[in-house]
C-alpha positions as a Markdown table, in Angstrom:
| # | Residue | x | y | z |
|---|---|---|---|---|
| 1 | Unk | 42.4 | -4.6 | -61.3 |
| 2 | Unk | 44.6 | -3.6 | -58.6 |
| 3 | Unk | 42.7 | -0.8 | -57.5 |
| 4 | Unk | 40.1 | -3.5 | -56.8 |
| 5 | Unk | 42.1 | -5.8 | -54.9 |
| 6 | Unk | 41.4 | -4.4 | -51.1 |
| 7 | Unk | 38.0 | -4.7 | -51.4 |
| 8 | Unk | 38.2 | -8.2 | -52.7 |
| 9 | Unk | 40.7 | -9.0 | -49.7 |
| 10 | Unk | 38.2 | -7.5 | -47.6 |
| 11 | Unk | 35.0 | -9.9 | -49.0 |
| 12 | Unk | 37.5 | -12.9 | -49.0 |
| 13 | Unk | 38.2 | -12.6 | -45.1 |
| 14 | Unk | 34.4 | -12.2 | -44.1 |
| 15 | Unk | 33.7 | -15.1 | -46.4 |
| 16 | Unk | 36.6 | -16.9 | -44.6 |
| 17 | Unk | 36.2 | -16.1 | -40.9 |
| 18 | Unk | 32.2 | -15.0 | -40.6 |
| 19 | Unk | 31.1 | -18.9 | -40.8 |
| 20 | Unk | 33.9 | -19.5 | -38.1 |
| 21 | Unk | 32.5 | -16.6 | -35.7 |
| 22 | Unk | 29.2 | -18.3 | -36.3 |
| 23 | Unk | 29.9 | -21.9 | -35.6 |
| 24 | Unk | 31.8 | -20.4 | -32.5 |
| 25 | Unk | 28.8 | -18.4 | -31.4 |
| 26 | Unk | 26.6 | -21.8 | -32.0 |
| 27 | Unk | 29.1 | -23.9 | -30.6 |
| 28 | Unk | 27.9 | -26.1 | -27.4 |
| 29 | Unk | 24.8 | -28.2 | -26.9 |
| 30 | Unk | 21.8 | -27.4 | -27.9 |
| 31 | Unk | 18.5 | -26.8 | -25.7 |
| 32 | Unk | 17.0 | -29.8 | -27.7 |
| 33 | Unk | 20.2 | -31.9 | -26.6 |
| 34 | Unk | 19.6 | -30.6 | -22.9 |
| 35 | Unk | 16.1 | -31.8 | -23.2 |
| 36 | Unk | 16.7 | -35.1 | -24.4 |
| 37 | Unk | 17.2 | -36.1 | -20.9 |
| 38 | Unk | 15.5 | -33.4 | -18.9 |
| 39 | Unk | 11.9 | -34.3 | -20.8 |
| 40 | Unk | 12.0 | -37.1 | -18.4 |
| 41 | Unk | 10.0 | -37.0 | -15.8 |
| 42 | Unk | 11.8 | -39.9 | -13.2 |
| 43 | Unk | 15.1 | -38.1 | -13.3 |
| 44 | Unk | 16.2 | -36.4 | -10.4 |
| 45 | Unk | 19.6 | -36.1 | -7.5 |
| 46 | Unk | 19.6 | -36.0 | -4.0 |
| 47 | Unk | 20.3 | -32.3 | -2.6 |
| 48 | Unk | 23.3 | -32.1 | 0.3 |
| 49 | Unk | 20.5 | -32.6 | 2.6 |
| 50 | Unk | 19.0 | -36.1 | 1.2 |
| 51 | Unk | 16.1 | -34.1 | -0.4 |
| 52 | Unk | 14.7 | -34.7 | -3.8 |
| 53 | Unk | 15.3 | -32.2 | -6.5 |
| 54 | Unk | 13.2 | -32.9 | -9.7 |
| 55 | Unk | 15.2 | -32.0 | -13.3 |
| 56 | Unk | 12.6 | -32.7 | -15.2 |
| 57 | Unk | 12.1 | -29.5 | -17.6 |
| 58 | Unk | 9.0 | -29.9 | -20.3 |
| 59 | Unk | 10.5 | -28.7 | -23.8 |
| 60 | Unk | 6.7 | -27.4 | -24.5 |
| 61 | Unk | 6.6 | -25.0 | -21.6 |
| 62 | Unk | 10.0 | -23.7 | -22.0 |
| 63 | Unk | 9.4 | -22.6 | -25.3 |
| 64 | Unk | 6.3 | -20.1 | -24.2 |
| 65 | Unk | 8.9 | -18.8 | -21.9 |
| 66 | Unk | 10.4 | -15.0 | -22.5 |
| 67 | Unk | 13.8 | -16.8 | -22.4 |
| 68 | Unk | 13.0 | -19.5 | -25.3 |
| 69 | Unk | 15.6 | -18.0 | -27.6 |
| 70 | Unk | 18.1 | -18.0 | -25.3 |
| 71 | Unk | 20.7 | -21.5 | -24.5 |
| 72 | Unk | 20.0 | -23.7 | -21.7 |
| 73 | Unk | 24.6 | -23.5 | -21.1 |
| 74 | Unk | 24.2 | -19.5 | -21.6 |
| 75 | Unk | 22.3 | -19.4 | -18.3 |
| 76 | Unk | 24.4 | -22.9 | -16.5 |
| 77 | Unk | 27.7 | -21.5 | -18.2 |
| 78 | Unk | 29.7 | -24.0 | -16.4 |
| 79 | Unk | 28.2 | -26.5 | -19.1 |
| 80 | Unk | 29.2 | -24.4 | -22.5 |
| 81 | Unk | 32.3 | -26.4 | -23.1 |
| 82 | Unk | 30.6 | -29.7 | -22.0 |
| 83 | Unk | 31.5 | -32.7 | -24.2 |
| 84 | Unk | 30.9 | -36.0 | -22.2 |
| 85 | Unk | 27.2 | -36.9 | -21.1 |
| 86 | Unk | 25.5 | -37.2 | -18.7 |
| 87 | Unk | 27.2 | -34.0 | -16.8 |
| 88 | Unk | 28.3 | -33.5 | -13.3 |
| 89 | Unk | 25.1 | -33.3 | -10.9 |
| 90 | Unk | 26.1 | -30.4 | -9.3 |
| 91 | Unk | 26.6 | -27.3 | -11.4 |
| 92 | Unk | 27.2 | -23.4 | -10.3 |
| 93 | Unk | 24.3 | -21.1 | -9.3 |
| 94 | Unk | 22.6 | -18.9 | -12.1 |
| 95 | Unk | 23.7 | -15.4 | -12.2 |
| 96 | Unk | 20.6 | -13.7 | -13.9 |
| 97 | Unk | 22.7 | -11.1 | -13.3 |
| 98 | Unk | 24.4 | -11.4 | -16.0 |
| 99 | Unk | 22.0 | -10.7 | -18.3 |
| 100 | Unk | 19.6 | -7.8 | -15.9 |
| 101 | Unk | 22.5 | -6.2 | -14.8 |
| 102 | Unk | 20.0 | -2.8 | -13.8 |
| 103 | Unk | 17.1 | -5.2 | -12.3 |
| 104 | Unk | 19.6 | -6.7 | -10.0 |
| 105 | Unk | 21.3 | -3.6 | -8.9 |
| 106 | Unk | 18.1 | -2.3 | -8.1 |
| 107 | Unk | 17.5 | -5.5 | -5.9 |
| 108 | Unk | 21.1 | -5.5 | -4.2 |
| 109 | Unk | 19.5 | -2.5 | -2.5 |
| 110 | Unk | 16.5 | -3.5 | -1.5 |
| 111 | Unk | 15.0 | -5.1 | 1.7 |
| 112 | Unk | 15.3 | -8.6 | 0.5 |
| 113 | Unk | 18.6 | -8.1 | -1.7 |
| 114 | Unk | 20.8 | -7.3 | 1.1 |
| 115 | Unk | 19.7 | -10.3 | 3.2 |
| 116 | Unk | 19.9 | -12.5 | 0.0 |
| 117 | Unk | 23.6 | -11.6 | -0.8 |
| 118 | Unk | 24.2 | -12.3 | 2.9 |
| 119 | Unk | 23.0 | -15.8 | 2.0 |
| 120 | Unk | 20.4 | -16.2 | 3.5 |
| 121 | Unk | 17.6 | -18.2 | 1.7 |
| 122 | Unk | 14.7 | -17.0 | 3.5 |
| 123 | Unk | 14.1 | -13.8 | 2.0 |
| 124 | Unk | 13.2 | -14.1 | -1.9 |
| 125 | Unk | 15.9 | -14.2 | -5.0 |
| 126 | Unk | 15.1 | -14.0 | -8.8 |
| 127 | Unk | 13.5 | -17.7 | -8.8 |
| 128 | Unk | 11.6 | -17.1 | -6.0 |
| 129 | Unk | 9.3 | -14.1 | -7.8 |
| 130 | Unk | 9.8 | -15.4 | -11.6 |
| 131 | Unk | 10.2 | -18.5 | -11.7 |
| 132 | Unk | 12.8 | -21.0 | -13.1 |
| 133 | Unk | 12.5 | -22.3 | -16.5 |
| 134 | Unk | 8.8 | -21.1 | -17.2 |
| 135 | Unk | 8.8 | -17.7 | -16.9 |
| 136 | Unk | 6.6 | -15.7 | -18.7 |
| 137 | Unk | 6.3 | -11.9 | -19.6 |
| 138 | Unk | 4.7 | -9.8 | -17.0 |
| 139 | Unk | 1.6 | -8.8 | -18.8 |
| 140 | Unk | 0.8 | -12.0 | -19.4 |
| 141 | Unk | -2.4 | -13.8 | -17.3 |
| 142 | Unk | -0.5 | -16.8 | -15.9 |
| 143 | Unk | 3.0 | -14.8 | -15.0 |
| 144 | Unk | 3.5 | -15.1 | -11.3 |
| 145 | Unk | 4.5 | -11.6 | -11.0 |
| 146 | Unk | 1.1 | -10.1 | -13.2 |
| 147 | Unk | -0.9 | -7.9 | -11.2 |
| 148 | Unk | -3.5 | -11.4 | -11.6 |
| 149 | Unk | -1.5 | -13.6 | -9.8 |
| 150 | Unk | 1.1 | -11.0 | -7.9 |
| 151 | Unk | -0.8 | -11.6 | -4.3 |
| 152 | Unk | -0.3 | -15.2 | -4.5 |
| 153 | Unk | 3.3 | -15.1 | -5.2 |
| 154 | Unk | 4.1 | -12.4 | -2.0 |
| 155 | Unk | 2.0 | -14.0 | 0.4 |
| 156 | Unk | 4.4 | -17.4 | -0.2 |
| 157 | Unk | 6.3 | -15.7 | 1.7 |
| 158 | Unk | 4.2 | -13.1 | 3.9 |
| 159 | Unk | 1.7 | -15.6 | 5.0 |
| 160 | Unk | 4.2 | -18.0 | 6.0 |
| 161 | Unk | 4.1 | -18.0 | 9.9 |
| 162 | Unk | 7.8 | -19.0 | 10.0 |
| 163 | Unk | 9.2 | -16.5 | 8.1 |
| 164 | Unk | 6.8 | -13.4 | 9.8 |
| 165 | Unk | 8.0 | -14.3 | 13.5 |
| 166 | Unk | 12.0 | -14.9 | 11.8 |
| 167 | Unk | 11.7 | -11.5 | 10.5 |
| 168 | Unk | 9.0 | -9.6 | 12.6 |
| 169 | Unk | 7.3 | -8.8 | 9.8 |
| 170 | Unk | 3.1 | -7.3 | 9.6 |
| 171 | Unk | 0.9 | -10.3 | 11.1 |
| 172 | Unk | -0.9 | -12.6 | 8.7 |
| 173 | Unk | -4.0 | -11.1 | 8.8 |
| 174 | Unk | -3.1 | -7.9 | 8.2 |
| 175 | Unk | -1.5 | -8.9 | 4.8 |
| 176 | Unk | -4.8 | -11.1 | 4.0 |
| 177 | Unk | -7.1 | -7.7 | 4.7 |
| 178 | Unk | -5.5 | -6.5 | 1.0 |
| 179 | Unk | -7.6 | -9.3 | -0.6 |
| 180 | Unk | -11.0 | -7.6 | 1.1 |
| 181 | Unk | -9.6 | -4.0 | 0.4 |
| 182 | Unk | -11.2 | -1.6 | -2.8 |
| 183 | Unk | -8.2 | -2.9 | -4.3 |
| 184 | Unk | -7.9 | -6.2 | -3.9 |
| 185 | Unk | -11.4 | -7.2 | -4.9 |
| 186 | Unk | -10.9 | -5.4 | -7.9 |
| 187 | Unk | -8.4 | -7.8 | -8.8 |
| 188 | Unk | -9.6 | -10.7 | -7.6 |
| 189 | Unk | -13.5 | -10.6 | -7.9 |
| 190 | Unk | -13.6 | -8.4 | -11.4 |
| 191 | Unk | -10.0 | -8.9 | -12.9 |
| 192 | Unk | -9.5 | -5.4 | -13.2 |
| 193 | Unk | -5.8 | -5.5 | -13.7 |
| 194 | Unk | -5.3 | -1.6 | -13.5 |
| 195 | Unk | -6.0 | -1.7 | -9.9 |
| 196 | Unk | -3.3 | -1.6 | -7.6 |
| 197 | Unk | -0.8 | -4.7 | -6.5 |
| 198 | Unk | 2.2 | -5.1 | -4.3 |
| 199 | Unk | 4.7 | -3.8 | -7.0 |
| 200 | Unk | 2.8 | -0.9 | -7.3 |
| 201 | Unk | 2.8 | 0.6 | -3.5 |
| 202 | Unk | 5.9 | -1.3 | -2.5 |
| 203 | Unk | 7.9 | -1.3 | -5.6 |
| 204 | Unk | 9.5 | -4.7 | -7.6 |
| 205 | Unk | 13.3 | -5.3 | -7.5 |
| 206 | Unk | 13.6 | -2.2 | -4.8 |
| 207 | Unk | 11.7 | -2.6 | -2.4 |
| 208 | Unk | 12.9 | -0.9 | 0.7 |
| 209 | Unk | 12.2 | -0.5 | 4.4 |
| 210 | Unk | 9.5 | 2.4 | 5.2 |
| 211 | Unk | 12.4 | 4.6 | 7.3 |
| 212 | Unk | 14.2 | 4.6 | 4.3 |
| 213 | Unk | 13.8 | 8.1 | 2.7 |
| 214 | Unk | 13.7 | 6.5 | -0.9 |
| 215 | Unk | 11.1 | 4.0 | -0.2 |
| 216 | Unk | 8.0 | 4.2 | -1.9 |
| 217 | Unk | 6.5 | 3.4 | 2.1 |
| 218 | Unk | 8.4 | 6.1 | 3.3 |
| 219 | Unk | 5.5 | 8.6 | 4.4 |
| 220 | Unk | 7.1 | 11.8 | 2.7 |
| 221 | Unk | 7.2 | 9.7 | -0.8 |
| 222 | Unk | 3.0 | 7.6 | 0.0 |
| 223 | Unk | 1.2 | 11.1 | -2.2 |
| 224 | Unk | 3.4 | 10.7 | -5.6 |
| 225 | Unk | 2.7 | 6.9 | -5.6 |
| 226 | Unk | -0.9 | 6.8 | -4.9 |
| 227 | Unk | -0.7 | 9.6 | -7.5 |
| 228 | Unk | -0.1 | 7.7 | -10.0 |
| 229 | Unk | -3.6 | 6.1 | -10.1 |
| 230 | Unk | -4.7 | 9.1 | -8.3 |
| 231 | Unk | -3.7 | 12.0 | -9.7 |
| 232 | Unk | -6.6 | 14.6 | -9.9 |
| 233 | Unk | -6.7 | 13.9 | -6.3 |
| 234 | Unk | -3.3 | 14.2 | -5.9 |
| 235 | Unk | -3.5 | 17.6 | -7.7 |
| 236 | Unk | -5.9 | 18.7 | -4.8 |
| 237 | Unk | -4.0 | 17.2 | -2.2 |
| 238 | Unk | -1.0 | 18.7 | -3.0 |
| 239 | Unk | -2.6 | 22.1 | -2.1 |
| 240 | Unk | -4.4 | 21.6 | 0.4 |
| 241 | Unk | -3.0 | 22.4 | 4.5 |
| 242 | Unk | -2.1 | 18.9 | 4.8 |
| 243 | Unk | -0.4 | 18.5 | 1.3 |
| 244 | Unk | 2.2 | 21.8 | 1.6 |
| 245 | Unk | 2.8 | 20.4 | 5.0 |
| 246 | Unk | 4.3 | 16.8 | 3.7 |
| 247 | Unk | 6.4 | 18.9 | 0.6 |
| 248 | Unk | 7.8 | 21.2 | 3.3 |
| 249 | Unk | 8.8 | 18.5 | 5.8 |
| 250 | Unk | 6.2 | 18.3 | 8.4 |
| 251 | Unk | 5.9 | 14.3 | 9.0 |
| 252 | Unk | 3.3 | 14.7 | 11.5 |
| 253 | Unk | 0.7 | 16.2 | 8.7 |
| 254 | Unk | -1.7 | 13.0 | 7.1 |
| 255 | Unk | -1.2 | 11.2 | 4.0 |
| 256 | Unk | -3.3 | 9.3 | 1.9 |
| 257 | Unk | -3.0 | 5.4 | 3.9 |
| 258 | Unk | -3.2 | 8.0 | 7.8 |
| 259 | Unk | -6.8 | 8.4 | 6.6 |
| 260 | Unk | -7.7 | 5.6 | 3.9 |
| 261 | Unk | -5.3 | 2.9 | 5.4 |
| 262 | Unk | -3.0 | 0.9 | 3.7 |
| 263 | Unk | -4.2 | -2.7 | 3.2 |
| 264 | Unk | -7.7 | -2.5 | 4.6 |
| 265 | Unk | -8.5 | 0.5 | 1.8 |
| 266 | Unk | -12.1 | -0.1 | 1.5 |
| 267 | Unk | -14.5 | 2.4 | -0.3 |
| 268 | Unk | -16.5 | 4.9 | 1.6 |
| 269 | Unk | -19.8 | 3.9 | 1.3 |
| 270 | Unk | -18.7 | 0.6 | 3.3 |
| 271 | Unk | -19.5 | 0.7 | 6.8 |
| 272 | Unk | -16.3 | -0.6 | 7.4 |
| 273 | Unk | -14.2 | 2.0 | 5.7 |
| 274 | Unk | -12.4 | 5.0 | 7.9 |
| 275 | Unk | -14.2 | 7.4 | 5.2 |
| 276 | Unk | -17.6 | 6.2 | 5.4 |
| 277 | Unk | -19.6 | 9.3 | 6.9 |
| 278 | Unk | -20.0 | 7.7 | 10.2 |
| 279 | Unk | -16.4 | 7.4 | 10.8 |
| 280 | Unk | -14.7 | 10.3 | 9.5 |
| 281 | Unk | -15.0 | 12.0 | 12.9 |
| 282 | Unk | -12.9 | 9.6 | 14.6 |
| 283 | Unk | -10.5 | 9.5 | 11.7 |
| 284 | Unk | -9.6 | 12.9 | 11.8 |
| 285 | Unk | -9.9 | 13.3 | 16.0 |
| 286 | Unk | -6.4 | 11.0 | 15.4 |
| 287 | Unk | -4.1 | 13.9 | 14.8 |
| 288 | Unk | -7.0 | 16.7 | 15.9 |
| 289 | Unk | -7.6 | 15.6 | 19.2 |
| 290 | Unk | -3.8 | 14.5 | 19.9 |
| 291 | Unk | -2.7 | 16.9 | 22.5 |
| 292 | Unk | 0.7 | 17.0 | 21.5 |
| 293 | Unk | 0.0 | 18.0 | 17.8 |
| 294 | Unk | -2.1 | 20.3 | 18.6 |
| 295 | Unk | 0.4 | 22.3 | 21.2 |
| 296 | Unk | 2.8 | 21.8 | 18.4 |
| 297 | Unk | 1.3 | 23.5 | 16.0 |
| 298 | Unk | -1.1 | 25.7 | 17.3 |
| 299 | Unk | -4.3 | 23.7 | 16.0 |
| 300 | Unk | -7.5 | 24.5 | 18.3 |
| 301 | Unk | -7.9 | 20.7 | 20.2 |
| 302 | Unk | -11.1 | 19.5 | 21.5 |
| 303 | Unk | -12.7 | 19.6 | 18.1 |
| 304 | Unk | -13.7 | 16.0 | 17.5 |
| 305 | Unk | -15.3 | 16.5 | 21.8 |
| 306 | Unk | -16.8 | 20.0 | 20.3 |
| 307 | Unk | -18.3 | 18.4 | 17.2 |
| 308 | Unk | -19.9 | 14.8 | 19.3 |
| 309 | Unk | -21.4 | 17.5 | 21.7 |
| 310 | Unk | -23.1 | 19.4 | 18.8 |
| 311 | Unk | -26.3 | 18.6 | 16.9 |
| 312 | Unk | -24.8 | 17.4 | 13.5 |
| 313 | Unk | -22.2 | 14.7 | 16.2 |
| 314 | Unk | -25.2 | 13.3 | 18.3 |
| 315 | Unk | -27.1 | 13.0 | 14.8 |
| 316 | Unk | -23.7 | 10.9 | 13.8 |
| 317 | Unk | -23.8 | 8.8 | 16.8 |
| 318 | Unk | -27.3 | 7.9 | 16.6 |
| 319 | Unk | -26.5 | 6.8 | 13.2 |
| 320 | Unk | -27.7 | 9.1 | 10.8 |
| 321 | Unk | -25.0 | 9.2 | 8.0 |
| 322 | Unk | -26.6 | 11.9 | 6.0 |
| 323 | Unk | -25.9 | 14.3 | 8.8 |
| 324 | Unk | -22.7 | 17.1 | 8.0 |
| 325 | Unk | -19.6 | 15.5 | 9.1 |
| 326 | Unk | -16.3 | 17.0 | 9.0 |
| 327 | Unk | -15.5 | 16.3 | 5.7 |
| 328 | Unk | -19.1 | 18.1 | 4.4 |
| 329 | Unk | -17.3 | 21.3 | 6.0 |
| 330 | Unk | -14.1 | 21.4 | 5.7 |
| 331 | Unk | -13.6 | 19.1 | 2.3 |
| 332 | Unk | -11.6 | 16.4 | 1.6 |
| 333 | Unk | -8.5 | 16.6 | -0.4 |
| 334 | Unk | -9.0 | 20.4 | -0.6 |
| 335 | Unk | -8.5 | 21.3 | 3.1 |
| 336 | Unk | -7.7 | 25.0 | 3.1 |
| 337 | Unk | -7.6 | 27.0 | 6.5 |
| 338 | Unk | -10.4 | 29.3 | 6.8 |
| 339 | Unk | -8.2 | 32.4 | 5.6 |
| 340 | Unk | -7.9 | 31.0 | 2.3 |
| 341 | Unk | -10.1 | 32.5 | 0.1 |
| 342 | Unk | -11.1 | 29.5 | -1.2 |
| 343 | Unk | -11.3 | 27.5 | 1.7 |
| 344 | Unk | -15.0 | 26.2 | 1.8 |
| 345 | Unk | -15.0 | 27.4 | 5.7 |
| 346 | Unk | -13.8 | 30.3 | 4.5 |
| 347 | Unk | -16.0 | 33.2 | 6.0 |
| 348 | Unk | -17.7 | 34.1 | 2.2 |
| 349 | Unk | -18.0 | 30.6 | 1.8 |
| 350 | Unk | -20.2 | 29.2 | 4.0 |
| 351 | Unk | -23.7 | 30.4 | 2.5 |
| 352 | Unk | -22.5 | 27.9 | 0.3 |
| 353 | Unk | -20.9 | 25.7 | 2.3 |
| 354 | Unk | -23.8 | 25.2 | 4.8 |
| 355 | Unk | -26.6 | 25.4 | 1.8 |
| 356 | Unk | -25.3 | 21.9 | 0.5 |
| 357 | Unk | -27.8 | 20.5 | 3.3 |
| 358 | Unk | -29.5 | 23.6 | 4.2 |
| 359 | Unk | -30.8 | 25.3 | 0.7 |
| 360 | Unk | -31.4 | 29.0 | 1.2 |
| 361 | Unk | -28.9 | 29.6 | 3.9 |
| 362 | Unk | -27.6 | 32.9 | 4.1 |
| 363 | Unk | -24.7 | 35.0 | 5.6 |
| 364 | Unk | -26.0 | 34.4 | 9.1 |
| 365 | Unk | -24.8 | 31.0 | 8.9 |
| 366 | Unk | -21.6 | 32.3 | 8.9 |
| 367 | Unk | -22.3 | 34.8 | 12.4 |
| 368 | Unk | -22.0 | 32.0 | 14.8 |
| 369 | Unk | -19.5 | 29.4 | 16.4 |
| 370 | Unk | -19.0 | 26.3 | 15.2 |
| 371 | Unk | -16.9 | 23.8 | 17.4 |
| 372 | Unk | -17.7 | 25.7 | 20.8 |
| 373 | Unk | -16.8 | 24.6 | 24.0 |
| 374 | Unk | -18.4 | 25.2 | 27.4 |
| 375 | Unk | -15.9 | 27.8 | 28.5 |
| 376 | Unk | -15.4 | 31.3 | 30.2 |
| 377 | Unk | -13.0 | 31.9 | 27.0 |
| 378 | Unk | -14.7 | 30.8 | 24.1 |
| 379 | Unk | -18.0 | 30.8 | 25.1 |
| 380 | Unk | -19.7 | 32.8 | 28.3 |
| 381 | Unk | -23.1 | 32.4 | 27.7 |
| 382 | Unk | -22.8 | 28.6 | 26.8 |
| 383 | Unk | -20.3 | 28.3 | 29.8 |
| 384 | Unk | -23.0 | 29.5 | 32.1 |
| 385 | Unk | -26.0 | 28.3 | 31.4 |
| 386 | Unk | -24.4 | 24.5 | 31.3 |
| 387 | Unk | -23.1 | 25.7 | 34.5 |
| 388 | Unk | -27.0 | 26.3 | 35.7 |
| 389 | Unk | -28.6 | 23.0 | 34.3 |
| 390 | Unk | -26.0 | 20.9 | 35.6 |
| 391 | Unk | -26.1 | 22.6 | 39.1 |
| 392 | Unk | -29.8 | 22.8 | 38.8 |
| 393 | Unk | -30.4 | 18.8 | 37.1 |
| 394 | Unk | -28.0 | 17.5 | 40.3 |
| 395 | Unk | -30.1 | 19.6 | 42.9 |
| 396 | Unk | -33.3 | 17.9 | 40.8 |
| 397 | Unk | -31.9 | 14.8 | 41.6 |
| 398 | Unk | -30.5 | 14.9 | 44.7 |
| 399 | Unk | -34.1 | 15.8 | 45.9 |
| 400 | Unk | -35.9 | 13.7 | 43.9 |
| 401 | Unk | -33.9 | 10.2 | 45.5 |
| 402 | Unk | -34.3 | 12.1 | 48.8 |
| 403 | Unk | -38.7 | 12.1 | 48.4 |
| 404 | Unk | -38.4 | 7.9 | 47.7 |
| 405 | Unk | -36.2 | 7.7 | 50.1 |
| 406 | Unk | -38.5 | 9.5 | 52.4 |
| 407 | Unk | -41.5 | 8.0 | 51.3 |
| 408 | Unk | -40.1 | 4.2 | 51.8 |
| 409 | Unk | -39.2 | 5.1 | 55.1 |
| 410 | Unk | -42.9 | 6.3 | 56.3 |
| 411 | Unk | -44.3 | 3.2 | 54.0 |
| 412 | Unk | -42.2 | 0.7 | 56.3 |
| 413 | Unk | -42.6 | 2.6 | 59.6 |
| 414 | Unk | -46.7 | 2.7 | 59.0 |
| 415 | Unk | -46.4 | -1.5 | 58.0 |
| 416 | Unk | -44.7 | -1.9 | 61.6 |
């Protein structure tokens, strides 16, 4: 009997104090109490200001909400002790810190966090993104921060003309060219939901300026987050020239948004798009025609001038997208400089290369220059006989406008 009589000490003091724990934890009013007054639609206070703040909270909507199990007084904790009714009007701020301790240290750091802390009101908070009393799990249709409805909860903010001058932020219609982008209509026109939103590019709770070496906007960091959707490309990217240039530090080398842009991402077989066939010239002449780059790093310049002056560029202007650009050449993700073996310039390459329009080409194709310019150094014969035509057209002309001239001179002396 005695050897028993711990463990029966033991039951009798959970059967004692666990009901007492449990009324404590249950202790307070409950949500139904709270919405015994807050179901009603009239009531509402005046804010500091004189402005009208609705309390009305529908019982039926807050019950869909990811926060239905949880206490109206464990998120307005100043009210967990609260006897007396109706309470006082004005009651501390929520903390949803309390409860997302990691999402809001995240946020602390981010673009809008640090302003927010500051106090100022301008720049989103937690109710600003999610919601209030009605917030609903992220992968659900009607949540304000799905990827369905994520655009029209950022551009609250981002199309508002007040707060882009306040802050100098990207004008209007920049942030509206997302909603015509690849990406945007696939959201918005087919409800594809796996295409990319805000969150995705910019990031959620940290979002962070683009000189900001952990921003997902910060150039070095733009490959591993359009990787994500993109990865076989990334794969490619990664070792290609321009791809080993951005891992090793080299800023000035293109990412994905310096050739597909960032909000205006359309997809290249839209005229509009700076990698439809007709435009890729001018994309790339950005960095290969910039002087400065090319001193930098040794890249031959003039090549978007060489390229417009050959047969394949004047086909290009004239309109003629089916005409090698210098994408057909020199690839796409899988730039490689002509040394590399499997660089589709390379010298063994281009049979192949050049056969993709021209079936049957041979190793001659690879004998002669490509971007040539009308110089002594690079090209004496071309040098020379532009030399000779543009001497020889001038002299053509000169004469010719000399013979009208000459011939209206005896015309009107012979009328006198």
């Amino acid at each position: 009997m005695l050897k028993n009589f711990p463990v029966a000490m033991f039951l009798m003091i959970l059967i004692i104090f666990l009901p007492l724990k449990a009324s404590s934890q249950t202790a307070g009013v409950s949500n139904e109490e709270c919405f015994g007054c807050h179901e009603d639609k009239s009531l509402s206070r005046k804010s500091a200001t004189g402005e009208e703040i609705l309390l009305f909270v529908e019982g039926k909507e807050f019950n869909r909400s990811v926060h239905k199990n949880v206490r109206c007084i464990y998120c307005h904790d100043d009210l967990k002790d609260i006897k007396d009714f109706p309470h006082k009007e004005s009651l501390k701020k929520v903390e949803c810190k309390t409860c997302h301790e990691k999402e809001f240290a995240s946020f602390a750091q981010s673009v809008h966090g640090r302003e927010f802390i500051k106090g100022d009101r301008n720049v989103p908070g937690c109710a600003t993104c999610h919601g209030k009393h009605y917030i609903l799990c992220a992968d659900d249709p009607e949540c304000s921060t799905s990827p369905a409805k994520q655009i029209k909860t950022c551009t609250k903010c981002h199309e508002d003309q007040r707060i882009v001058k306040k802050y100098n932020l990207p004008g209007i219609e920049f942030i509206k060219s997302y909603e015509k982008s690849i990406h945007g209509r696939a959201i918005t026109e087919k409800g594809l939901i796996v295409s990319a939103v805000c969150s995705d590019c910019h990031g959620a709770h940290e979002i962070k300026p683009a000189d900001d070496p952990k921003s997902l906007k910060n150039k070095a960091n733009i490959p591993k987050v359009c990787a994500r959707c993109h990865d076989s490309v990334y794969s490619q990217y990664v070792e290609s020239i321009h791809g080993k240039a951005i891992l090793s530090g080299i800023k000035d080398s293109p990412v994905c948004t310096d050739c597909h842009g960032e909000h205006t991402i359309a997809a290249s077989s839209e005229p509009s798009s700076k990698v439809a066939p007709k435009n890729i010239p001018e994309t790339c002449s950005v960095c290969h025609s910039d002087v400065k780059l090319t001193e930098k790093y040794g890249i031959p310049g003039a090549r978007y001038k060489t390229y417009l002056d050959s047969y394949h560029g004047m086909a290009s202007k004239f309109g003629e997208v089916t005409v090698a650009n210098c994408a057909s050449c020199h690839g796409y993700h899988n730039i490689l400089p002509s040394s590399d073996k499997n660089s589709l310039i390379n010298k063994d390459n281009l049979p192949k290369t050049c056969g993709k329009c021209h079936p049957g080409a041979t190793g001659k194709f690879a004998i002669g220059k490509i971007h040539v310019e009308a110089k002594k150094e690079s090209s004496l014969g071309k040098y020379y006989v532009r030399q000779f035509y543009i001497w020889f057209i001038s002299i053509l002309i000169v004469c010719f406008v000399s013979y009208v001239a000459l011939e209206l001179y005896g015309y009107f002396r012979r009328k006198r």
